[in-house]
N, C-alpha and C positions, 0 to 999 in steps of 0.2 A: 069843775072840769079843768079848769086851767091847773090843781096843785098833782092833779094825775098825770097831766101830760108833762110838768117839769119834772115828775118823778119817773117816766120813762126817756126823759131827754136823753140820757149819756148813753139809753141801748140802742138808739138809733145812728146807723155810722154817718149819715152825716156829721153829727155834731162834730165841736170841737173836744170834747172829755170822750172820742168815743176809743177803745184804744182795745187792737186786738190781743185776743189771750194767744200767748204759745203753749207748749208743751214741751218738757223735759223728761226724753227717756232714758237721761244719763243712769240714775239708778232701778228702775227697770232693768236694762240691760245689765248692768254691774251685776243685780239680785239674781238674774239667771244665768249669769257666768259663772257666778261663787255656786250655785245650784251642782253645775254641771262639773266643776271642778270637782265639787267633793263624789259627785255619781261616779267620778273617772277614777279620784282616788283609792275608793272602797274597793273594788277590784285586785288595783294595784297592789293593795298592801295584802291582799287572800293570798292571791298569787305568790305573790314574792316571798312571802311566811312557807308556802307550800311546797316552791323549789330551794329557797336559801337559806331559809327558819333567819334567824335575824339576823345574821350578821351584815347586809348591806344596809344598817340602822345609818350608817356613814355617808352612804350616796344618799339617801333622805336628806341628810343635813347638809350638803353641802349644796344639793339640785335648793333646797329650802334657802339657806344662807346666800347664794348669789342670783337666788328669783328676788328677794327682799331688797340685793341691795341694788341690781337691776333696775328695779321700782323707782328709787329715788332717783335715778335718773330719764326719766323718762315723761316728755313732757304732757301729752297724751294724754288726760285724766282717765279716761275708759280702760285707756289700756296699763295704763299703772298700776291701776287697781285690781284688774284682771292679773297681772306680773303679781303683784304683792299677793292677793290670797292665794295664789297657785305655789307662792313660798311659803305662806305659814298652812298653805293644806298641807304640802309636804313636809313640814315640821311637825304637826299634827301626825301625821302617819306612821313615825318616829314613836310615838306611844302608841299607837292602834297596833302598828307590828309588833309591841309586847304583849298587850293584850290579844292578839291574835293567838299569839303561843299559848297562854293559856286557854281560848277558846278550843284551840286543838287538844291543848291536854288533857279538857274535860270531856272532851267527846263532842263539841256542839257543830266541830268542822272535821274533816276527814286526815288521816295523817297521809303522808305522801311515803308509800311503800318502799318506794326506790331512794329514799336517802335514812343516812343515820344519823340517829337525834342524843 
């Protein structure tokens, strides 16, 4: 009996070993920001292929380029990080809205009537 009850000593809070667990939902959170970042993304780049066809590839890059550098200043781990993939989603976008154009050219998305391609 006694080497059972030394082996449940440390789960009893008395003791002195007894020590609470916490929980970290840093990346948790992180995992469903970058989720929803790129849910927002997907969209974006339909859209903006369907009214502009690519040429705002530019403001991708640059919304990309100073979300990135944004990031490294910003002390906030949560939200750094949240800053940082919402730049390299929009850098990412940057090639989806090429490949967009080709989904339109093959027929897998609708052309947009009202402009010239």
């Amino acid at each position: 009996m006694a080497i059972i009850g030394e082996l449940l000593l440390p789960l009893r809070p008395e003791s002195n070993n007894y020590r609470r667990k916490k929980m970290y939902f840093t990346g948790i959170i992180i995992a469903i920001c970058t989720f929803l970042t790129i849910g927002i993304w997907h969209p974006i780049v339909i859209k903006t292929e369907y009214y502009w066809g690519t040429r705002p590839w530019i403001i991708y890059l640059l919304i990309g380029v100073a979300s990135l550098a944004g990031a490294l200043f910003i002390e906030n781990t949560i939200v750094s990080a949240i800053v940082g993939v919402f730049g390299a989603s929009a850098l990412w976008g940057i090639g989806e809205l090429f490949q967009q154009k080709k989904r339109v050219e093959k027929g897998w998305f609708p052309k947009n009537p009202k402009r010239r391609y």
